[in-house]
KEFITOR-781420 format. One record per residue (C-alpha): residue in one letter; x, y, z. Coordinates in Angstrom, 3 decimals. Layout:
<balos>
BALO; resn; east; north; up
BALO; a; X; Y; Z
...
</balos>
This chain:
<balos>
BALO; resn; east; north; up
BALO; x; 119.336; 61.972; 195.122
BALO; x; 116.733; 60.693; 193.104
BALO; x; 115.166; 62.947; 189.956
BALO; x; 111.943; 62.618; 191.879
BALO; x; 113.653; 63.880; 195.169
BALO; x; 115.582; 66.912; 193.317
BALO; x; 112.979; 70.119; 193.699
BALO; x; 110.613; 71.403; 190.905
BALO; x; 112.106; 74.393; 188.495
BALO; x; 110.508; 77.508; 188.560
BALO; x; 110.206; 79.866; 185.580
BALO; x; 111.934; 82.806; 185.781
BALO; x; 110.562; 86.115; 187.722
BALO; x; 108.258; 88.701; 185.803
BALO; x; 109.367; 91.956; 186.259
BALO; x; 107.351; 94.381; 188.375
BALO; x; 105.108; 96.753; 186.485
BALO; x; 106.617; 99.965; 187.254
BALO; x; 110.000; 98.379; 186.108
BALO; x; 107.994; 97.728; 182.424
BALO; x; 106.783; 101.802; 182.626
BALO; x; 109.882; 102.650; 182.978
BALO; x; 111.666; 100.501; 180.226
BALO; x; 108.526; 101.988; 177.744
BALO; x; 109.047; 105.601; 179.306
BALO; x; 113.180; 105.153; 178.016
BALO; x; 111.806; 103.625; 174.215
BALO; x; 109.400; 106.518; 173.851
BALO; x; 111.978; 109.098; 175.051
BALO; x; 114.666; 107.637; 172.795
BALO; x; 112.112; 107.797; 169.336
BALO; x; 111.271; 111.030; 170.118
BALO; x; 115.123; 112.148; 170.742
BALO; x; 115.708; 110.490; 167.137
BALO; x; 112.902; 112.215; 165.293
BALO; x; 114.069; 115.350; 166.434
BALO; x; 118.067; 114.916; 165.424
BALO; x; 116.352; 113.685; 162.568
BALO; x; 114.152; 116.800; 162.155
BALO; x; 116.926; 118.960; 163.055
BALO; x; 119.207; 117.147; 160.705
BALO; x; 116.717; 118.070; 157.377
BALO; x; 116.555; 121.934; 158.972
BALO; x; 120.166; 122.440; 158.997
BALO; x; 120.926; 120.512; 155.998
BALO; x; 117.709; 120.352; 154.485
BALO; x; 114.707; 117.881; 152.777
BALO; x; 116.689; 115.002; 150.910
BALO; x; 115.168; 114.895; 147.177
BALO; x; 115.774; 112.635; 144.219
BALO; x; 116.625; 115.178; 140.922
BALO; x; 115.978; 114.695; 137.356
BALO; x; 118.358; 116.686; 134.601
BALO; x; 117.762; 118.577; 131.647
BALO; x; 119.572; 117.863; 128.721
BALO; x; 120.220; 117.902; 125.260
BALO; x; 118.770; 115.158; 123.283
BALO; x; 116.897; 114.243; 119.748
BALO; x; 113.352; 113.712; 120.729
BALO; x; 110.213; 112.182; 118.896
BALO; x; 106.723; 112.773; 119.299
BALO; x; 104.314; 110.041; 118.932
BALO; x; 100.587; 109.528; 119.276
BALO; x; 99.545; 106.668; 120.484
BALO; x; 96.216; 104.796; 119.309
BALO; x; 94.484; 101.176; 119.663
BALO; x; 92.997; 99.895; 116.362
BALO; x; 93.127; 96.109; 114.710
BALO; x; 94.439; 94.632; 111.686
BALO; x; 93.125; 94.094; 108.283
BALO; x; 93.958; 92.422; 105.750
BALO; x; 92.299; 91.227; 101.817
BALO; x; 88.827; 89.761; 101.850
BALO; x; 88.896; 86.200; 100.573
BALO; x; 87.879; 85.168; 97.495
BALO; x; 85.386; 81.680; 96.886
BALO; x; 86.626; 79.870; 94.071
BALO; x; 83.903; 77.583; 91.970
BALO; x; 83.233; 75.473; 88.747
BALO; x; 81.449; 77.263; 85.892
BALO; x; 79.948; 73.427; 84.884
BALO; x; 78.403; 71.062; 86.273
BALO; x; 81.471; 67.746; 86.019
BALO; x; 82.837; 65.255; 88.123
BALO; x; 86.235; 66.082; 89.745
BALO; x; 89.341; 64.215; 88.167
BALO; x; 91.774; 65.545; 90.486
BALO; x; 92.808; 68.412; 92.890
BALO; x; 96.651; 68.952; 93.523
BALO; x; 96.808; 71.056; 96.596
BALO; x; 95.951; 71.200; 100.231
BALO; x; 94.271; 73.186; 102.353
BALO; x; 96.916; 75.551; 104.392
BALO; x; 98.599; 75.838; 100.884
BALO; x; 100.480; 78.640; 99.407
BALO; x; 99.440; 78.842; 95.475
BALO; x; 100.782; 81.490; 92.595
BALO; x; 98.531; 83.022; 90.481
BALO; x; 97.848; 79.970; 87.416
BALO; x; 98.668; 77.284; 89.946
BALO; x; 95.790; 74.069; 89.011
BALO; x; 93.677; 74.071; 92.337
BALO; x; 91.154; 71.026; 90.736
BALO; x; 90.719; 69.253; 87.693
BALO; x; 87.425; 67.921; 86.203
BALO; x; 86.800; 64.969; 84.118
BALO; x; 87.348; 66.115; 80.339
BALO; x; 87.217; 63.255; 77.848
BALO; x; 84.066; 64.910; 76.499
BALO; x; 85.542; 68.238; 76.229
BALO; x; 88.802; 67.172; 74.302
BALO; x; 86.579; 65.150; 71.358
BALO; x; 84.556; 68.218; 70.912
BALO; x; 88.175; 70.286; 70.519
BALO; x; 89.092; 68.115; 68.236
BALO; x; 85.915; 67.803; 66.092
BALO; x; 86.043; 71.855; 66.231
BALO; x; 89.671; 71.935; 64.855
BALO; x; 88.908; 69.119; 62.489
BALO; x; 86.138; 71.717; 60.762
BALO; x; 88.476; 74.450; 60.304
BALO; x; 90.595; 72.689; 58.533
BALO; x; 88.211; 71.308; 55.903
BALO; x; 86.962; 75.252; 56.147
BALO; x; 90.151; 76.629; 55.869
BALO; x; 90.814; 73.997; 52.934
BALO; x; 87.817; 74.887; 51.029
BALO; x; 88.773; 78.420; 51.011
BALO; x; 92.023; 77.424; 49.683
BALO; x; 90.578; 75.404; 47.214
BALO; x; 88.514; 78.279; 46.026
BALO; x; 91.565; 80.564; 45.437
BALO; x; 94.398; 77.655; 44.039
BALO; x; 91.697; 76.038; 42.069
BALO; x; 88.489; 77.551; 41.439
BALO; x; 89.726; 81.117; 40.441
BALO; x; 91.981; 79.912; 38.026
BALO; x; 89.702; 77.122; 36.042
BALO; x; 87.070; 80.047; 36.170
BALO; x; 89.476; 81.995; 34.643
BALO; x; 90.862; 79.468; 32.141
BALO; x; 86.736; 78.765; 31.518
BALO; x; 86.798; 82.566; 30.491
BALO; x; 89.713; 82.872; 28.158
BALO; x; 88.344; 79.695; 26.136
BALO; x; 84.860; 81.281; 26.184
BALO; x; 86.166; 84.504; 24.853
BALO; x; 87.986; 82.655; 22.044
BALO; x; 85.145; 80.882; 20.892
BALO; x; 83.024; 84.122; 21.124
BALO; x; 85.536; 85.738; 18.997
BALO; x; 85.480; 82.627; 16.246
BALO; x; 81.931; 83.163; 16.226
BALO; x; 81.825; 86.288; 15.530
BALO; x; 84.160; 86.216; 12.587
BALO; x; 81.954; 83.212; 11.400
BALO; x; 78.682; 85.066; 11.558
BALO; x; 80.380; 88.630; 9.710
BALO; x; 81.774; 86.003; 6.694
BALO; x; 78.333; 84.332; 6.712
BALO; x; 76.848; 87.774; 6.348
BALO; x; 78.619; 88.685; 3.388
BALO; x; 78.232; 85.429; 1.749
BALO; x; 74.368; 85.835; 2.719
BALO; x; 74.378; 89.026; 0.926
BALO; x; 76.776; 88.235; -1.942
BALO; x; 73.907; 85.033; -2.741
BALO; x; 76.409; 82.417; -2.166
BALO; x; 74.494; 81.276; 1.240
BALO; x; 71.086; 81.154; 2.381
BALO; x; 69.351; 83.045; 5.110
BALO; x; 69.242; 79.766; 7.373
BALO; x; 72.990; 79.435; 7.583
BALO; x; 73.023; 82.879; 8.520
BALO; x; 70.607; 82.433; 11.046
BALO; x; 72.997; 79.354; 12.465
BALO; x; 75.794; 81.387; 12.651
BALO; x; 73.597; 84.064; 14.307
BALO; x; 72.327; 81.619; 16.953
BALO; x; 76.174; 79.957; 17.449
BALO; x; 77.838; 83.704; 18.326
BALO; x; 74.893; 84.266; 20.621
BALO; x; 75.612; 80.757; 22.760
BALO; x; 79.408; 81.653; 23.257
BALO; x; 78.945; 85.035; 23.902
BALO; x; 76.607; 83.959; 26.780
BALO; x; 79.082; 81.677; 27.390
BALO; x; 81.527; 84.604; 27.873
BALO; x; 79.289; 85.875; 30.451
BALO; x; 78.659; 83.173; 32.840
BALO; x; 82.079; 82.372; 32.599
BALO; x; 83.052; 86.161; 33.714
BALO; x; 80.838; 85.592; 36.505
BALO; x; 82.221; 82.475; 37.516
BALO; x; 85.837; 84.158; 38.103
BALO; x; 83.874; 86.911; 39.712
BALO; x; 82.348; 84.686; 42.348
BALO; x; 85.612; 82.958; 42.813
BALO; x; 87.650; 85.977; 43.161
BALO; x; 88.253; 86.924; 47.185
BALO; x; 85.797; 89.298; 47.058
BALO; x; 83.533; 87.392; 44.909
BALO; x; 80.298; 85.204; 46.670
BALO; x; 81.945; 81.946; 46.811
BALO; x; 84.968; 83.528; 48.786
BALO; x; 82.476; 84.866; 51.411
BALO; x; 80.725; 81.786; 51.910
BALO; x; 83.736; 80.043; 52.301
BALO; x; 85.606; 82.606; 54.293
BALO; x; 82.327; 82.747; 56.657
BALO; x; 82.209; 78.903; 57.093
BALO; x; 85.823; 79.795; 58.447
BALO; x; 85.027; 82.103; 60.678
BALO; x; 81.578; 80.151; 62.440
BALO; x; 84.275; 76.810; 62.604
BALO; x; 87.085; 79.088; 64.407
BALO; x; 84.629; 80.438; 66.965
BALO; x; 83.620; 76.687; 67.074
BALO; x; 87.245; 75.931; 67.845
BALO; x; 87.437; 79.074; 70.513
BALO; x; 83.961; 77.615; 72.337
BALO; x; 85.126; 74.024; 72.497
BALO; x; 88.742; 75.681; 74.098
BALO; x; 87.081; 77.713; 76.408
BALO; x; 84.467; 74.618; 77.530
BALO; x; 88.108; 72.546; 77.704
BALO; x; 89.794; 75.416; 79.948
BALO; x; 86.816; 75.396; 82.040
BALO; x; 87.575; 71.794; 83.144
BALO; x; 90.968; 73.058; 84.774
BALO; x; 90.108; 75.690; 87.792
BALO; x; 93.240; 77.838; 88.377
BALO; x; 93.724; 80.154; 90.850
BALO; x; 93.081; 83.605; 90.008
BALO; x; 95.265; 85.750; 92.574
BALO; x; 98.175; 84.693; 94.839
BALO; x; 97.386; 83.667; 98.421
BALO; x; 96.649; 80.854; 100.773
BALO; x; 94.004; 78.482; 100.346
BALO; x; 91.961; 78.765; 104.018
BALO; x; 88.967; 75.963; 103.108
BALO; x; 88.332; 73.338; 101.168
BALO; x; 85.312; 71.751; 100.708
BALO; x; 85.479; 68.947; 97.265
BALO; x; 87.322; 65.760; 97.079
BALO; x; 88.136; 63.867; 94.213
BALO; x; 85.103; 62.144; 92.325
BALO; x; 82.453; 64.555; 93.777
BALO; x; 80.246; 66.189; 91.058
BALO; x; 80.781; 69.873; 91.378
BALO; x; 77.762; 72.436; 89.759
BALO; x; 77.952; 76.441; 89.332
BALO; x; 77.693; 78.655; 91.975
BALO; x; 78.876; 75.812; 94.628
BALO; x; 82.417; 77.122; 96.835
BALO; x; 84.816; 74.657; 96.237
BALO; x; 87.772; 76.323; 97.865
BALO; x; 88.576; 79.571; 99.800
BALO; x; 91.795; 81.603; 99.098
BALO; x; 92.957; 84.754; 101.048
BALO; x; 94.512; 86.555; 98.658
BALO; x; 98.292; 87.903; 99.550
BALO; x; 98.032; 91.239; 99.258
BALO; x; 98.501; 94.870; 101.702
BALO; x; 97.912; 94.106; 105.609
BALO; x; 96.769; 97.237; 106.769
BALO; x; 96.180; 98.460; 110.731
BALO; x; 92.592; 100.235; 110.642
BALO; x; 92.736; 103.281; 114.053
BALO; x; 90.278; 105.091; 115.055
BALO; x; 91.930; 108.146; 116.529
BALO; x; 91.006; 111.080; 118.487
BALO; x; 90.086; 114.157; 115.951
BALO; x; 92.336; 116.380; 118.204
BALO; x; 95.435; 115.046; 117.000
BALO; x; 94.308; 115.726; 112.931
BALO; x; 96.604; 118.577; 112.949
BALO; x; 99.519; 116.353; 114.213
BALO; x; 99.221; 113.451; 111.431
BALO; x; 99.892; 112.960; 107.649
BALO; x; 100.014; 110.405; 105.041
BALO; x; 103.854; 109.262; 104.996
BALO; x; 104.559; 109.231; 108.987
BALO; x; 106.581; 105.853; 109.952
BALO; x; 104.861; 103.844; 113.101
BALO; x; 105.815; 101.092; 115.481
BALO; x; 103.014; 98.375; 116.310
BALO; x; 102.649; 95.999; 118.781
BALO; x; 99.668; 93.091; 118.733
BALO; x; 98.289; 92.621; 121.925
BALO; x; 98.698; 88.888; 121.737
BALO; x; 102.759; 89.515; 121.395
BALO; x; 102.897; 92.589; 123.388
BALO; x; 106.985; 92.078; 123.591
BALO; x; 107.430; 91.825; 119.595
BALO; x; 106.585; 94.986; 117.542
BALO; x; 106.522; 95.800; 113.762
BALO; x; 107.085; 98.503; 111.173
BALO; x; 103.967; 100.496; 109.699
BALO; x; 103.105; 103.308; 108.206
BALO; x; 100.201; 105.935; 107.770
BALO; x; 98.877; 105.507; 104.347
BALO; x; 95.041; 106.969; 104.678
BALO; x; 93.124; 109.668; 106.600
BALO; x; 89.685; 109.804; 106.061
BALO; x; 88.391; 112.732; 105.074
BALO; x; 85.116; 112.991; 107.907
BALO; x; 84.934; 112.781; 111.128
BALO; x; 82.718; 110.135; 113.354
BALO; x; 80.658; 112.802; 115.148
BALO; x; 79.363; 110.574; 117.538
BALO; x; 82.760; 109.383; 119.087
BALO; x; 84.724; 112.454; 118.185
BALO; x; 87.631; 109.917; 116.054
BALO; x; 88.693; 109.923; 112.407
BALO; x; 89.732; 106.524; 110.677
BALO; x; 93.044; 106.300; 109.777
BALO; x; 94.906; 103.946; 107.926
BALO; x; 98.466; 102.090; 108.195
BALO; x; 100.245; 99.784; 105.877
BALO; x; 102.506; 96.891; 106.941
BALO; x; 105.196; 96.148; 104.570
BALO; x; 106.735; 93.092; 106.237
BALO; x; 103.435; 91.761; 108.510
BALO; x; 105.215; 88.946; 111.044
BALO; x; 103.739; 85.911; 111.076
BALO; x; 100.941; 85.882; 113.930
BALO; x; 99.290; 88.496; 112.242
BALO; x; 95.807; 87.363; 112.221
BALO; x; 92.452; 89.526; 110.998
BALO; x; 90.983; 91.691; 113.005
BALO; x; 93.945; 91.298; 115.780
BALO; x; 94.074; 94.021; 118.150
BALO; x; 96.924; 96.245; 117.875
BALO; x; 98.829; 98.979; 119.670
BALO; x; 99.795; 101.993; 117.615
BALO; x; 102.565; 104.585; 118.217
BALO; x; 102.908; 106.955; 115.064
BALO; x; 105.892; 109.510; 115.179
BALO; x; 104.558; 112.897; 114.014
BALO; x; 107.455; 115.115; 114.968
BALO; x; 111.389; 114.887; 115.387
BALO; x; 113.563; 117.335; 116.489
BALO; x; 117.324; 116.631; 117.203
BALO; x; 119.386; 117.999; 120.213
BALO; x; 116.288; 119.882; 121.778
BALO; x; 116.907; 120.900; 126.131
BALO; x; 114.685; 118.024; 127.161
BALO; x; 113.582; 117.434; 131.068
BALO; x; 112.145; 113.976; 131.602
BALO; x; 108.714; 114.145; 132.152
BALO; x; 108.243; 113.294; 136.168
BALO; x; 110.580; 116.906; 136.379
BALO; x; 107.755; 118.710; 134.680
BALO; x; 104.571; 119.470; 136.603
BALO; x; 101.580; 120.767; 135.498
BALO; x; 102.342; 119.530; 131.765
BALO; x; 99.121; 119.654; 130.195
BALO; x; 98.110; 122.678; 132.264
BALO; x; 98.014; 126.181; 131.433
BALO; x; 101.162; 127.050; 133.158
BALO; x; 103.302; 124.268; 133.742
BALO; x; 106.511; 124.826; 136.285
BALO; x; 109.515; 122.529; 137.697
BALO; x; 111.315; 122.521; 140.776
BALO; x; 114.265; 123.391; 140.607
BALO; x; 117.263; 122.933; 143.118
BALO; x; 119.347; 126.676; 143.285
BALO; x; 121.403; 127.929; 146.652
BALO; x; 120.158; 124.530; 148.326
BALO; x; 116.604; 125.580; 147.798
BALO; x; 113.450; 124.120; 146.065
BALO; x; 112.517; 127.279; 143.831
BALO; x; 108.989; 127.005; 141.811
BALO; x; 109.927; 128.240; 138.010
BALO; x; 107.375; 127.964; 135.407
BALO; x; 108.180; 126.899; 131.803
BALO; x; 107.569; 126.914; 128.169
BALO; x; 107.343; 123.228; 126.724
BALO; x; 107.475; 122.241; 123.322
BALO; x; 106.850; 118.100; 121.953
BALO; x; 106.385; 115.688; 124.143
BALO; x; 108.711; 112.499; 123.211
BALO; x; 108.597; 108.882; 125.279
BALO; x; 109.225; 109.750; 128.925
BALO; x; 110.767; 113.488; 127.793
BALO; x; 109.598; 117.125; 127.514
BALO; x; 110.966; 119.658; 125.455
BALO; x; 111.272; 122.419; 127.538
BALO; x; 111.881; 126.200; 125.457
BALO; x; 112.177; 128.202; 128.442
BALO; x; 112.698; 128.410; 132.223
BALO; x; 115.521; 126.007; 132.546
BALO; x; 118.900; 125.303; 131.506
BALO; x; 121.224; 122.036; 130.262
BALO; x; 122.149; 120.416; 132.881
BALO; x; 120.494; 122.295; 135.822
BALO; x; 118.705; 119.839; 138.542
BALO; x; 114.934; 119.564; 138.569
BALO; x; 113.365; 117.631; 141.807
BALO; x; 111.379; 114.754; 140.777
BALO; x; 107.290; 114.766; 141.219
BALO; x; 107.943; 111.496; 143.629
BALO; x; 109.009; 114.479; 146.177
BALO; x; 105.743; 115.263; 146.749
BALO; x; 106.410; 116.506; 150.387
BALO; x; 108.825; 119.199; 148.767
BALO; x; 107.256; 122.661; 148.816
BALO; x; 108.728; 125.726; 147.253
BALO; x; 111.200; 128.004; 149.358
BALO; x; 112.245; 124.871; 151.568
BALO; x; 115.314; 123.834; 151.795
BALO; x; 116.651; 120.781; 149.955
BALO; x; 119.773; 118.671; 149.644
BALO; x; 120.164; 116.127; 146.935
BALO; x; 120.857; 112.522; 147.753
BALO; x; 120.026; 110.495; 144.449
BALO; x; 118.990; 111.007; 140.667
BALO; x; 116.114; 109.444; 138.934
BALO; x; 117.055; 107.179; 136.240
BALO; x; 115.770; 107.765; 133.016
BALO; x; 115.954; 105.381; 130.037
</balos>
């Protein structure tokens, strides 16, 4: 027999309607006989719950608060003069010490006028020293020999006058003697004033001693003008710009560089006035940067501020970072939790046992005789995921989670799992 000669093969039979009732009649029958053994099953041995514990723990309380970082305003570094630029030894992106050179002008003109101004002190400081090894003493040899002469003189003129008077001489040699005593005498006189103006308090000494003093503050002008030449930096920190390259003619009040100084970073919050009873200068934090939500960093609270934003109900507050990672950036966002209490071994319940938490009466559920029994409770801090609980429960006693939210008081209950807690 041929394939064409075999007969044609016929899909199978559908089966009559009323056998399809049926089969749906049996499937309905048979869900509804399992809800009720299931329904019977939670009667007689009651609602299955998932339990939390209380238990004895340490507990913190934080406060939690959004706020971004801050950090040292930079600082624009400039030439006082107007001078071509000889050289500049660091880059932008550069780490510098307070002194480090950050650019160096052309100073050829600068170092001849140093020298000219310590070449004038020295003749200054040798005239003065001329003046007191030289001057004084020929002044003062100039007296002595003036004041011997004087004294000749004047024993001349008194033998003279007795001669004179005695007849031996005439009244013109007395007269010469007369006018001889009165030249040395005078003699005596400018001579005392000579070692008087050579003395170190004398005139000569001050005119000397002040041509010192204007050719030292030469000397300290022409050093200064020379130190101006060399720009150093002022503070520690990182250069951020740069704007000069070697040869360019720099002029006052131009930036030639930026540095961000390396100083305090500091988180600036601005949290909600209700917790200002809760916080104080001192309290240790954990921060997290929104950027790097998985990495987070010491701080602590440094600064309250003493008033109150009225319009947003916050106070500033400030935190210090004493080892800022690396990403920190200004004005990053950053997540604040600040510990403001700590209590050690404290009957904790984890918070999904607790309802009503931040009501008036808060209450748990807890699990006695195989029932769900409302109890209400005294809490104390709240820690991360935890309550402190004062009163109403005790260590170790089961609590039915919030998830159970099909549980009602009075019913009966039987447990099958526990909530993990971290």
């Amino acid at each position: 027999m041929t394939p064409a000669d075999a007969p044609p093969v016929l899909p199978p039979a559908s089966p009559p309607a009323s056998l399809r009732r049926r089969l749906a009649i049996w499937l309905l029958a048979a869900l509804a006989l399992a809800g009720a053994a299931y329904g019977a099953r939670n009667l007689i041995l009651g609602q299955p719950v998932q339990i939390v514990a209380a238990s004895r723990m340490d507990l913190a309380q934080t406060v939690v608060a959004s706020g971004h970082i801050i950090s040292p305003q930079r600082v624009s570094i400039g030439a006082a003069t107007t001078e071509r630029v000889a050289r500049i030894p660091v880059q932008e992106g550069q780490s510098v010490r307070r002194g480090d050179v950050l650019v160096e002008l052309v100073d050829e003109d600068e170092r001849a006028a140093l020298a000219q101004a310590r070449a004038s002190v020295a003749q200054a400081e040798a005239k003065l020293r001329q003046l007191r090894e030289v001057g004084l003493p020929a002044a003062q040899q100039s007296l002595a020999q003036a004041e011997a002469n004087a004294l000749q003189s004047r024993q001349s003129f008194e033998r003279n006058k007795t001669l004179q008077a005695r007849g031996f001489i005439g009244q013109s040699q007395l007269d010469e003697a007369r006018r001889a005593l009165d030249v040395a005498e005078s003699l005596v006189r400018a001579s005392r004033l000579q070692v008087q103006s050579n003395a170190p308090s004398g005139s000569e000494s001050a005119v000397a001693q002040s041509a010192l003093d204007q050719a030292r503050a030469s000397l300290r002008a022409a050093q200064a003008k020379l130190d101006q030449m060399v720009i150093l930096a002022p503070v520690d920190g990182v250069l951020i710009a740069r704007s000069v390259e070697p040869g360019n003619v720099v002029q006052p009040g131009k930036e030639l560089m930026a540095l961000a100084p390396a100083g305090e970073t500091q988180i600036v919050v601005q949290m909600d006035e209700r917790h200002l009873a809760e916080i104080a200068p001192g309290q240790k934090a954990l921060a997290s940067a929104d950027a790097f939500p998985g990495e987070r960093f010491a701080a602590e609270l440094v600064f309250i501020n003493p008033g109150v934003d009225a319009a947003r109900g916050s106070v500033e507050v400030k935190l210090k970072v004493p080892a800022p990672p690396g990403y920190l950036r200004q004005d990053m966002t950053v997540s604040v939790d600040i510990e403001v209490a700590r209590r050690a071994a404290v009957l904790a319940v984890p918070s999904e046992g607790v309802r009503d938490v931040s009501g008036a009466q808060p209450w748990v559920l807890a699990v006695r005789n195989g029932r769900a029994v409302r109890q209400p409770v005294k809490i104390g801090m709240r820690g991360a995921g935890h309550v402190e609980v004062t009163e109403g429960v005790t260590a170790g006693e089961a609590l039915i989670s919030s998830a159970n939210l099909q549980v009602q008081a009075g019913q009966r209950v039987r447990v099958v799992a526990a909530t993990k807690i971290p």
